[in-house]
Chimera marker file (.cmm) of the C-alpha trace (Angstrom):
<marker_set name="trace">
<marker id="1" x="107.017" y="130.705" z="75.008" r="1" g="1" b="0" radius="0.5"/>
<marker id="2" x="105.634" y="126.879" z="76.004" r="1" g="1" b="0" radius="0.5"/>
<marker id="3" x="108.197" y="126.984" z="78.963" r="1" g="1" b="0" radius="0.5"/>
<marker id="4" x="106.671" y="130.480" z="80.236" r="1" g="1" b="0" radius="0.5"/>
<marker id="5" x="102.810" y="129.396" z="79.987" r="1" g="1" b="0" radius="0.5"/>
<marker id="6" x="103.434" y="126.290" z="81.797" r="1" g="1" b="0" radius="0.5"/>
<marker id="7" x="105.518" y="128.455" z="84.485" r="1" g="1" b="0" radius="0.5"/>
<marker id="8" x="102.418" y="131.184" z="84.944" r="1" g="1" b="0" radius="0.5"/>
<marker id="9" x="100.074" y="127.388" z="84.858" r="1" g="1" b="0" radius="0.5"/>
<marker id="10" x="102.028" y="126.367" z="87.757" r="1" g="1" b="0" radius="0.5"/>
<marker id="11" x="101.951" y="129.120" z="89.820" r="1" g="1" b="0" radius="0.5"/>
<marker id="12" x="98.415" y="129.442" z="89.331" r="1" g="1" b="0" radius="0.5"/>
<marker id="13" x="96.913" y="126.412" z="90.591" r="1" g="1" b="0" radius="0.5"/>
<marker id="14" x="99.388" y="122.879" z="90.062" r="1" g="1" b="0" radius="0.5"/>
<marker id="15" x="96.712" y="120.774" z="92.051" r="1" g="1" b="0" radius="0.5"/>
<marker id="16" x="93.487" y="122.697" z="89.799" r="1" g="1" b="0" radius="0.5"/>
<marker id="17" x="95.456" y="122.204" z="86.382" r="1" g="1" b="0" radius="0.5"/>
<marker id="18" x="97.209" y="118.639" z="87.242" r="1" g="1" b="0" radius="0.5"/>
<marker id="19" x="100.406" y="119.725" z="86.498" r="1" g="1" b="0" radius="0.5"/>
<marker id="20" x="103.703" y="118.453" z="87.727" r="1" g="1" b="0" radius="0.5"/>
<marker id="21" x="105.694" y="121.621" z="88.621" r="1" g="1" b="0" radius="0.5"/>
<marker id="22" x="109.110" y="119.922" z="90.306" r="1" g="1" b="0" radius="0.5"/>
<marker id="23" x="111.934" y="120.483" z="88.839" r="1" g="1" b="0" radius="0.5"/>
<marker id="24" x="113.534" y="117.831" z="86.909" r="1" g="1" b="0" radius="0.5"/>
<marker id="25" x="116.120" y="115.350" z="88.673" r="1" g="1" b="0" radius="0.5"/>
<marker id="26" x="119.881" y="116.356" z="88.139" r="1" g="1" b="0" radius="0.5"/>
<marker id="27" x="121.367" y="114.392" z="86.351" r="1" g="1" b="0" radius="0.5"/>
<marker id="28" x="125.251" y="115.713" z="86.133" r="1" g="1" b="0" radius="0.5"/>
<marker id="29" x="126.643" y="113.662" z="88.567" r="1" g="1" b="0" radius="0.5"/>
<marker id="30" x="125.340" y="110.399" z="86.602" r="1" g="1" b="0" radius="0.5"/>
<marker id="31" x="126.824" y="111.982" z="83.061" r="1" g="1" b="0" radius="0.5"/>
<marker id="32" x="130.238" y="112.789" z="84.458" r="1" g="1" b="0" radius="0.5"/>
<marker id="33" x="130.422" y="109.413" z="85.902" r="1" g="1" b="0" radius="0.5"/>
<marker id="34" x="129.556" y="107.893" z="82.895" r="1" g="1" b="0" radius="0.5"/>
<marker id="35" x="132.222" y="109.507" z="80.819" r="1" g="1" b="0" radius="0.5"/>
<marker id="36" x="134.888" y="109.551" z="83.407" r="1" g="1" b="0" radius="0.5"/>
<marker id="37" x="134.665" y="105.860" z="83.608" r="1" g="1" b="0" radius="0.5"/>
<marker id="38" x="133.806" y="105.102" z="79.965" r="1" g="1" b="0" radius="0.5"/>
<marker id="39" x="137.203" y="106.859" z="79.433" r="1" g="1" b="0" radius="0.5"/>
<marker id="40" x="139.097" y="104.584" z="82.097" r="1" g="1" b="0" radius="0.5"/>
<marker id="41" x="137.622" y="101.737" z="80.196" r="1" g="1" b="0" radius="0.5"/>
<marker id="42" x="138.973" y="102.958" z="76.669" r="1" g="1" b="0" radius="0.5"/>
<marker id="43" x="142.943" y="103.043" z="78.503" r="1" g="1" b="0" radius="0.5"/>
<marker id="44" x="142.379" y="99.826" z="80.277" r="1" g="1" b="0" radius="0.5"/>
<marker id="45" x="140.850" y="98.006" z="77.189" r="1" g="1" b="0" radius="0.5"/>
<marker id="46" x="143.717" y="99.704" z="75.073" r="1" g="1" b="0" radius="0.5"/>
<marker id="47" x="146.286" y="98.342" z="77.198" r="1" g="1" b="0" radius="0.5"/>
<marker id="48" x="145.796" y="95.220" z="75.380" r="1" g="1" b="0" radius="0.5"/>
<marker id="49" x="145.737" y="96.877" z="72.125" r="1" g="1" b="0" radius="0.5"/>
<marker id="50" x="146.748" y="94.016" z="70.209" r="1" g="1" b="0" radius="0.5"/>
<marker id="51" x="143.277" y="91.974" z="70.712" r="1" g="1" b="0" radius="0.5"/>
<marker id="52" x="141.444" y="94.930" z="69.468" r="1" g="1" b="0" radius="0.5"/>
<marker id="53" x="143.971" y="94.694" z="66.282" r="1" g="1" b="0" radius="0.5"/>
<marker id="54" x="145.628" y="98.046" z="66.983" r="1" g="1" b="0" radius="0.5"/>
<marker id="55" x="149.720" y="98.084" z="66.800" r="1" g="1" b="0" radius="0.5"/>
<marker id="56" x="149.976" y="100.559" z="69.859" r="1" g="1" b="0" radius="0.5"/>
<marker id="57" x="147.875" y="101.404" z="72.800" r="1" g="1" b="0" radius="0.5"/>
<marker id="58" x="147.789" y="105.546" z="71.229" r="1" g="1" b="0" radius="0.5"/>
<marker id="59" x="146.632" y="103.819" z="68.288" r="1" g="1" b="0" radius="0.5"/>
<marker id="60" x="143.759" y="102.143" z="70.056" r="1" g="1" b="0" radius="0.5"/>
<marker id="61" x="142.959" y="105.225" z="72.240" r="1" g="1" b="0" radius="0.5"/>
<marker id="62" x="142.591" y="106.753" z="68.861" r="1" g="1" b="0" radius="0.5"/>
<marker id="63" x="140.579" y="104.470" z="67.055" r="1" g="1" b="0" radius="0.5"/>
<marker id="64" x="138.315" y="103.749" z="69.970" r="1" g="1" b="0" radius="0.5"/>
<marker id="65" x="137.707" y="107.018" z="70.939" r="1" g="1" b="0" radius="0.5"/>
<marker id="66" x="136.839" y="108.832" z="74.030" r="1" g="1" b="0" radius="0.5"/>
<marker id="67" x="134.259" y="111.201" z="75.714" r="1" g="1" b="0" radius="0.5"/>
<marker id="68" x="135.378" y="114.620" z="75.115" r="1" g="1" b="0" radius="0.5"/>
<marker id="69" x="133.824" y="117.933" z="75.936" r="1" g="1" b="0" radius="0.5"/>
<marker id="70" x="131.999" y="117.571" z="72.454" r="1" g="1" b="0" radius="0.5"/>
<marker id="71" x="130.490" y="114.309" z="73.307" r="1" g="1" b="0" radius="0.5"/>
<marker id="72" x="129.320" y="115.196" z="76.796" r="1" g="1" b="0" radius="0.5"/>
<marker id="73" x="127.682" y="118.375" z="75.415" r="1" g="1" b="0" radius="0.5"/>
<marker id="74" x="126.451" y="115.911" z="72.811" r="1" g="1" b="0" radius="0.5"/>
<marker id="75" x="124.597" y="113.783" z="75.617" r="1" g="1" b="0" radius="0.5"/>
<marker id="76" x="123.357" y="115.451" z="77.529" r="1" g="1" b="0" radius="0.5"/>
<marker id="77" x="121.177" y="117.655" z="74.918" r="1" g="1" b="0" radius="0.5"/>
<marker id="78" x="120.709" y="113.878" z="73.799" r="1" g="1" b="0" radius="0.5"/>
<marker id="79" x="118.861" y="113.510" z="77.393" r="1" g="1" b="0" radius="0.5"/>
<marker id="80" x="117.540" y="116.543" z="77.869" r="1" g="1" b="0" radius="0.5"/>
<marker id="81" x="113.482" y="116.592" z="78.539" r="1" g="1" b="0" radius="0.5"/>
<marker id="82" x="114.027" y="113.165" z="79.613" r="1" g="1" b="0" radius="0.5"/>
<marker id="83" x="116.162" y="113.420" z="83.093" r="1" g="1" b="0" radius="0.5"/>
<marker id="84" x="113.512" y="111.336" z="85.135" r="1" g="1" b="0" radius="0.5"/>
<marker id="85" x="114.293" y="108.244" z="82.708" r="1" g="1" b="0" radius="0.5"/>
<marker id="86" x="117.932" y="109.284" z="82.164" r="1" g="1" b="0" radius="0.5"/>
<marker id="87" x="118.929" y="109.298" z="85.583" r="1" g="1" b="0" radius="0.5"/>
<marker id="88" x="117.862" y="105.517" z="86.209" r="1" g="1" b="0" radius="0.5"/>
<marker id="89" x="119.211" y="104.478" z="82.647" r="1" g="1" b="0" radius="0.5"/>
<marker id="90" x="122.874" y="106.018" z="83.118" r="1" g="1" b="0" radius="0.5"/>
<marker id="91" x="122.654" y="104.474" z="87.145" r="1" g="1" b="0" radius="0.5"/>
<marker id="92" x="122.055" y="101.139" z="85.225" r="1" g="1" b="0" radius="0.5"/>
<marker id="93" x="124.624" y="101.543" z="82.438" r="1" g="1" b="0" radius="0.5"/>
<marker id="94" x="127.008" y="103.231" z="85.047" r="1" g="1" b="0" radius="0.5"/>
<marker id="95" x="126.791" y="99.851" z="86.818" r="1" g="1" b="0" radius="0.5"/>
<marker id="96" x="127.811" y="98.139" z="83.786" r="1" g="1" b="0" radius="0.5"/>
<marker id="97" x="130.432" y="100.126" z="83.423" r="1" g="1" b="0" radius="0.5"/>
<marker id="98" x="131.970" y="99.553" z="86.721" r="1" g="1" b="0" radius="0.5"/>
<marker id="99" x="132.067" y="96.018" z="86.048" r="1" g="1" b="0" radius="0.5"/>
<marker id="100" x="133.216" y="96.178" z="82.326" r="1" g="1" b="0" radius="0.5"/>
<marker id="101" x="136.363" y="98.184" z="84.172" r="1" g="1" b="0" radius="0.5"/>
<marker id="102" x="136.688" y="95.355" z="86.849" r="1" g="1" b="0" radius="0.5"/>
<marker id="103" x="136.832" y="92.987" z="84.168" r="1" g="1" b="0" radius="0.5"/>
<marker id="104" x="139.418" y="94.561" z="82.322" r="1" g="1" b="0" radius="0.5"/>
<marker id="105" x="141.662" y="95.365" z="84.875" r="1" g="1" b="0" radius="0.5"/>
<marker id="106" x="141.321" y="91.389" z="85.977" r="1" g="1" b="0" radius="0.5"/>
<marker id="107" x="142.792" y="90.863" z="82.041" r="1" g="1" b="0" radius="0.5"/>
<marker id="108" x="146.226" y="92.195" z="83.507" r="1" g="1" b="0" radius="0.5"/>
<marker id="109" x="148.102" y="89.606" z="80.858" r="1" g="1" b="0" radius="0.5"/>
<marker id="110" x="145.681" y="90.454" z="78.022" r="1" g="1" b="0" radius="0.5"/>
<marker id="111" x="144.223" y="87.224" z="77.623" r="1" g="1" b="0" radius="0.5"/>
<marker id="112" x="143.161" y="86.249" z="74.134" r="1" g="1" b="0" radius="0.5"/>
<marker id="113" x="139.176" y="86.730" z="74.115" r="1" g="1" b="0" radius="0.5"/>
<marker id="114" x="139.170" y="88.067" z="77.474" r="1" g="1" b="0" radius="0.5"/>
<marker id="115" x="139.090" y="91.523" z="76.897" r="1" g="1" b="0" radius="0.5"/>
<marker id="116" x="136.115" y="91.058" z="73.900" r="1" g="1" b="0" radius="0.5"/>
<marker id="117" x="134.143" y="88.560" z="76.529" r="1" g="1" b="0" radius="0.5"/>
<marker id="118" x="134.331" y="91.636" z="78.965" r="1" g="1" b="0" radius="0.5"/>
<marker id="119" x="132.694" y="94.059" z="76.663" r="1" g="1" b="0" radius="0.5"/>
<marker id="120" x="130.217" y="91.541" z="75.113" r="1" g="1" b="0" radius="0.5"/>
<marker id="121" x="128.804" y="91.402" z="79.268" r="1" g="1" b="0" radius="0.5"/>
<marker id="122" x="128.698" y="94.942" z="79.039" r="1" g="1" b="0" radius="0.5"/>
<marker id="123" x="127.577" y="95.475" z="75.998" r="1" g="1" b="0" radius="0.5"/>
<marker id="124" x="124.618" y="92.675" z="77.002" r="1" g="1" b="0" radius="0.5"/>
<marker id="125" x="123.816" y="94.430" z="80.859" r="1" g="1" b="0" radius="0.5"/>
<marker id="126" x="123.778" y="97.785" z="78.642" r="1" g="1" b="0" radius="0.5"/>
<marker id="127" x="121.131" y="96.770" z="76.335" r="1" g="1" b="0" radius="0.5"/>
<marker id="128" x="118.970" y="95.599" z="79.160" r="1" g="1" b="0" radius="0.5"/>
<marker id="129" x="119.038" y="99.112" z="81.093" r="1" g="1" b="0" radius="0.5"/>
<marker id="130" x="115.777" y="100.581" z="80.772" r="1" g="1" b="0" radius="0.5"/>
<marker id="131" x="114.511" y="104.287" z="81.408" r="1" g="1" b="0" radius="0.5"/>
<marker id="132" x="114.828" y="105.766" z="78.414" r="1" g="1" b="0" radius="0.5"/>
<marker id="133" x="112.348" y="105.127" z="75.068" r="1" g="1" b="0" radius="0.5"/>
<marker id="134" x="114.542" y="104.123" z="72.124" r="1" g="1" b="0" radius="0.5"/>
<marker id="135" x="114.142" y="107.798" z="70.468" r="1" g="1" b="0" radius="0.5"/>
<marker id="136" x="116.253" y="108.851" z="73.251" r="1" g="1" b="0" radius="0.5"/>
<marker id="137" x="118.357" y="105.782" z="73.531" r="1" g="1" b="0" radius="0.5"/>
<marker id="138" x="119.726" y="106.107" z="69.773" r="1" g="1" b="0" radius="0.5"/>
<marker id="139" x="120.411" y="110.111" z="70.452" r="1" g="1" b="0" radius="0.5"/>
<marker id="140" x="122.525" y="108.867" z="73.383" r="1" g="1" b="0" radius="0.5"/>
<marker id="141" x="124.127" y="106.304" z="71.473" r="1" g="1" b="0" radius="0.5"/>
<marker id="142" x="124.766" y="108.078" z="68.757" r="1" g="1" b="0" radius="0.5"/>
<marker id="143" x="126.913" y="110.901" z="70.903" r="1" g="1" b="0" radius="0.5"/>
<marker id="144" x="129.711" y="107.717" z="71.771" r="1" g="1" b="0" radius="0.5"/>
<marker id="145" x="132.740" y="107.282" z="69.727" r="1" g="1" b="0" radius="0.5"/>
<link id1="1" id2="2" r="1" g="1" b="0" radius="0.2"/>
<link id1="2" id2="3" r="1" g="1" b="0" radius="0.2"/>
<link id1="3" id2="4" r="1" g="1" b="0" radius="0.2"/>
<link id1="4" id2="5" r="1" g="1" b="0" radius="0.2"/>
<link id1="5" id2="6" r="1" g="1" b="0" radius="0.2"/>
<link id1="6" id2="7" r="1" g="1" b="0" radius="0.2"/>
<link id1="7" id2="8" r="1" g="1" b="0" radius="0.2"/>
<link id1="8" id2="9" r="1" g="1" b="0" radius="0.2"/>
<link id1="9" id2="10" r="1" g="1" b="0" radius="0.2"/>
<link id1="10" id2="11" r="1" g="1" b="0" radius="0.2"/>
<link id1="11" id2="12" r="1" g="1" b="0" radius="0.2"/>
<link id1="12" id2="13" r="1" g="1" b="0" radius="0.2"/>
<link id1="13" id2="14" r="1" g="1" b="0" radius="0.2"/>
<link id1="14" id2="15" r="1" g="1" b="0" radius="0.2"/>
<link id1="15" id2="16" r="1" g="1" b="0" radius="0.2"/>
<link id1="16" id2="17" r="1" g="1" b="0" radius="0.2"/>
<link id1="17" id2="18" r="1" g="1" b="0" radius="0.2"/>
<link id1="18" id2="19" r="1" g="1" b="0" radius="0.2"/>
<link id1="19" id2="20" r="1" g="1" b="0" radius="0.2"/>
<link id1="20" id2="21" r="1" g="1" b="0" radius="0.2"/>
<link id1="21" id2="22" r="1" g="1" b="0" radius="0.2"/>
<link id1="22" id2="23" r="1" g="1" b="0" radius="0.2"/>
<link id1="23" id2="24" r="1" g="1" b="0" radius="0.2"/>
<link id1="24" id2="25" r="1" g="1" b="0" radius="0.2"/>
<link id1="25" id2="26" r="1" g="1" b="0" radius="0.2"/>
<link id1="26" id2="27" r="1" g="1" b="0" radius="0.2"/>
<link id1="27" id2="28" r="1" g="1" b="0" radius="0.2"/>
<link id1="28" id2="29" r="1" g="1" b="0" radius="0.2"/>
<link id1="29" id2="30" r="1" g="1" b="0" radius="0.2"/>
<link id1="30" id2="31" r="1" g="1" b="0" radius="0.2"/>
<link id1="31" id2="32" r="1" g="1" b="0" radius="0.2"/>
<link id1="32" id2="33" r="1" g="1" b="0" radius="0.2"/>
<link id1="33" id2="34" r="1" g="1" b="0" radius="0.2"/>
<link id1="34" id2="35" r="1" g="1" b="0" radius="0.2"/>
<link id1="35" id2="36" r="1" g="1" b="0" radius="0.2"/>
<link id1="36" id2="37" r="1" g="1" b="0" radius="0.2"/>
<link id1="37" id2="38" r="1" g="1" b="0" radius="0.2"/>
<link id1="38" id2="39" r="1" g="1" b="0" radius="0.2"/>
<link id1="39" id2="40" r="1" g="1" b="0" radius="0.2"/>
<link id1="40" id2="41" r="1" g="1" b="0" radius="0.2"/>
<link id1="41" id2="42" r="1" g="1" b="0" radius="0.2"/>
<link id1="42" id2="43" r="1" g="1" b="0" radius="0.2"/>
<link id1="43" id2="44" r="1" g="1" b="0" radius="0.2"/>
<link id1="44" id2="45" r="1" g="1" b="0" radius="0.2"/>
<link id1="45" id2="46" r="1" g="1" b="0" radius="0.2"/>
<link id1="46" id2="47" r="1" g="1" b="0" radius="0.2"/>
<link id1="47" id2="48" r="1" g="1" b="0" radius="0.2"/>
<link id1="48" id2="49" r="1" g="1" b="0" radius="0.2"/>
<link id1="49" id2="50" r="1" g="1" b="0" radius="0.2"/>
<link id1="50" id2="51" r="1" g="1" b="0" radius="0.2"/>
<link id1="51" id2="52" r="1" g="1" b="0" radius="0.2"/>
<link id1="52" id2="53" r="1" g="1" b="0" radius="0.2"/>
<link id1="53" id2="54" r="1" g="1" b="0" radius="0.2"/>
<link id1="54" id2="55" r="1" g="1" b="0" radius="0.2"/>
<link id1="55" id2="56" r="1" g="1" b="0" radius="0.2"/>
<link id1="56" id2="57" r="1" g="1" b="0" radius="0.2"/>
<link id1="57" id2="58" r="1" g="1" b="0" radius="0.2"/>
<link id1="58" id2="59" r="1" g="1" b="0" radius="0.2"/>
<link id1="59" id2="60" r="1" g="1" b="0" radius="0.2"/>
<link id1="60" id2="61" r="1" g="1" b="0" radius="0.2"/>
<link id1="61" id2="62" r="1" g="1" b="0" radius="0.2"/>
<link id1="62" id2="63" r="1" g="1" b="0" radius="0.2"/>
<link id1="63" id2="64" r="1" g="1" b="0" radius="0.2"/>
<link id1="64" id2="65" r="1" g="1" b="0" radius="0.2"/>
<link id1="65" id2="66" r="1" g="1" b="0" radius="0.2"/>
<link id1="66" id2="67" r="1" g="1" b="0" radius="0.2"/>
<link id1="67" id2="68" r="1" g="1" b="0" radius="0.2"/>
<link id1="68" id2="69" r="1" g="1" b="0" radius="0.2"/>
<link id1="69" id2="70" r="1" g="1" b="0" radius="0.2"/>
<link id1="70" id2="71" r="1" g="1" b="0" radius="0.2"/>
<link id1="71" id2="72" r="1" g="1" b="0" radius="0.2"/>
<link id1="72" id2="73" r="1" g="1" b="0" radius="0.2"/>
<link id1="73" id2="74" r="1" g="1" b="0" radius="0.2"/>
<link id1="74" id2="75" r="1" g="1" b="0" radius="0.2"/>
<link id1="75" id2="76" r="1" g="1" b="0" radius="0.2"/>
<link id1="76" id2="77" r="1" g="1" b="0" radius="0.2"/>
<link id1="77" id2="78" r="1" g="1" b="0" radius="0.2"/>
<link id1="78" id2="79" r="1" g="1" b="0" radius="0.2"/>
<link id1="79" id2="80" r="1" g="1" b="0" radius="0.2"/>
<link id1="80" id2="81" r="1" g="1" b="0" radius="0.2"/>
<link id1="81" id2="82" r="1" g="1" b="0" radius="0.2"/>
<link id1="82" id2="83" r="1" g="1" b="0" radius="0.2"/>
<link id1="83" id2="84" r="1" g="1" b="0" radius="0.2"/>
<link id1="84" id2="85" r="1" g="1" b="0" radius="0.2"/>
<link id1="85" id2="86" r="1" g="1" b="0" radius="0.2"/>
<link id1="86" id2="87" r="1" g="1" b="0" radius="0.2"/>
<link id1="87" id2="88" r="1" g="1" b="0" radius="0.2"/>
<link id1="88" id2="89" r="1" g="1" b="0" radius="0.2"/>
<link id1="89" id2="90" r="1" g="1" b="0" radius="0.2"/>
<link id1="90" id2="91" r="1" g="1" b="0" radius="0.2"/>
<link id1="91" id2="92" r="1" g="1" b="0" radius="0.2"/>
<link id1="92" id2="93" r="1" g="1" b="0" radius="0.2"/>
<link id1="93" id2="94" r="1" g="1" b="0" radius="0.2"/>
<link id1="94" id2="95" r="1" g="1" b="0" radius="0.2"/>
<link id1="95" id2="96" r="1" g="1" b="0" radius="0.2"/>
<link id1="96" id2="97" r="1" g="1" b="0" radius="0.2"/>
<link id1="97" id2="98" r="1" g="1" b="0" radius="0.2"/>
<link id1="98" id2="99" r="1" g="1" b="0" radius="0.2"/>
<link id1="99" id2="100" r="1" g="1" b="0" radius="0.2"/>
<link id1="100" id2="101" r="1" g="1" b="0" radius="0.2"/>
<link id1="101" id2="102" r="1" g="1" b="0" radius="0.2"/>
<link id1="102" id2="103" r="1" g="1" b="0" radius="0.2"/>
<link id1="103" id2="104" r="1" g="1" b="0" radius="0.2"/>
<link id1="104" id2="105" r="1" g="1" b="0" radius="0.2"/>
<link id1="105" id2="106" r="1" g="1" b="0" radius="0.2"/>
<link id1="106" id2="107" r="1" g="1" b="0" radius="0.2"/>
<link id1="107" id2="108" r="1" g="1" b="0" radius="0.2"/>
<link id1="108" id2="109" r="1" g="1" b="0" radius="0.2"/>
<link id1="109" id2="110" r="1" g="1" b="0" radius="0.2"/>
<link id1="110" id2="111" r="1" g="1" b="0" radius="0.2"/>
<link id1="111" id2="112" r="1" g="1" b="0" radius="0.2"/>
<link id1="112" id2="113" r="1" g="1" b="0" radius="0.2"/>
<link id1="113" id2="114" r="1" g="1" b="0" radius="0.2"/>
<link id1="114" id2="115" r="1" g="1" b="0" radius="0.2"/>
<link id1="115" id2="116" r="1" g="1" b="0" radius="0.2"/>
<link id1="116" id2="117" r="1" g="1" b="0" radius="0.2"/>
<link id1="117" id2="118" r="1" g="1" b="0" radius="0.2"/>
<link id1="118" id2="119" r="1" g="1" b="0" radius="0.2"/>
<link id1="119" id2="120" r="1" g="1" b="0" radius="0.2"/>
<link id1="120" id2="121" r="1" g="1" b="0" radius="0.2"/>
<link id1="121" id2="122" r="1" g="1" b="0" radius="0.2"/>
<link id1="122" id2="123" r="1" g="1" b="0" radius="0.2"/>
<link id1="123" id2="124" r="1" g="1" b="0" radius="0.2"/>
<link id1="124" id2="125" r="1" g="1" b="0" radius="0.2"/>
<link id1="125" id2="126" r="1" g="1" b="0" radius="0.2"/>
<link id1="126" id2="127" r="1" g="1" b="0" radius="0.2"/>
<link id1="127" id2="128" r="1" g="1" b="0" radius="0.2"/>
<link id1="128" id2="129" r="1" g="1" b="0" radius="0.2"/>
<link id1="129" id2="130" r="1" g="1" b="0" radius="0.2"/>
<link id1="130" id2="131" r="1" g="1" b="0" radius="0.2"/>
<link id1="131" id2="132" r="1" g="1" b="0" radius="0.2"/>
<link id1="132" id2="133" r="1" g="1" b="0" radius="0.2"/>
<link id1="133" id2="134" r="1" g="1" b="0" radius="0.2"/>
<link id1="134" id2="135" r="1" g="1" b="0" radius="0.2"/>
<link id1="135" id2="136" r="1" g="1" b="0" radius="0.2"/>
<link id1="136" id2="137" r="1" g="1" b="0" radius="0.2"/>
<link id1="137" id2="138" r="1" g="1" b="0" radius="0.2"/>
<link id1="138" id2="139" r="1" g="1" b="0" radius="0.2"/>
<link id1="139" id2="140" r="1" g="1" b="0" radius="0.2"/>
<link id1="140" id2="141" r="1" g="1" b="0" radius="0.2"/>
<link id1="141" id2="142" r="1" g="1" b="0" radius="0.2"/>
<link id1="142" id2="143" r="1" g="1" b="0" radius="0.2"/>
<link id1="143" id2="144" r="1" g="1" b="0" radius="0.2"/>
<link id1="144" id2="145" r="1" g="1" b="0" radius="0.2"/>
</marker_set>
């Protein structure tokens, strides 16, 4: 009912009322990205499966978890109301991500520590992405495995 009144208040007079009537920013591209690459980083962390304490890389995969059709669905009603800050947040913590891949696929002879120094960076950038208040930030967090 809210979402109809503020339609009729925008066709009405935006400039009169002081309402914002643009649509908010899409922000689809920015999830899928997020969750493609989050899953890259799962198999290339899980490749050295044995730092993590896992016995097998399917073991890791496992226990680590990935971002399945739940936990996209899960994020992005986690971000939804919020797109303007979302879209710079996930651009920030995309970035992160990218590098948190580079940095594992640099650990090509699993390296003791190197693999847990990579995340700790990304876990460090990711905590200093800003965008989204930390309602929204704990929803979002709470969709990963």
């Amino acid at each position: 009912m809210l979402d109809r009144l503020a339609a009729r208040l925008c066709l009405l007079s935006p400039a009169l009322l002081g309402l914002s009537c643009q649509a908010p920013p899409d922000i689809s591209g920015e999830l899928e990205y997020f969750a493609d690459v989050y899953n890259v980083s799962v198999g290339l962390r899980c490749e050295c499966h044995q730092e993590y304490g896992y016995a097998s890389g399917p073991e890791c995969e496992e226990g680590v978890g990935s971002i399945d059709l739940e936990r996209r669905g899960c994020i992005a009603d986690a971000l939804e109301g919020h797109e303007e800050g979302a879209k710079g947040y996930l651009e920030c913590v995309n970035d992160a991500l990218d590098v948190l891949v580079a940095c594992l696929e640099a650990d090509n002879e699993c390296i003791e520590g190197a693999g847990m120094t990579c995340l700790s960076d990304y876990d460090t950038t990711r905590a200093g992405c800003s965008g989204l208040a930390s309602v929204q930030r704990d929803s979002f967090q709470a969709c990963l495995p």
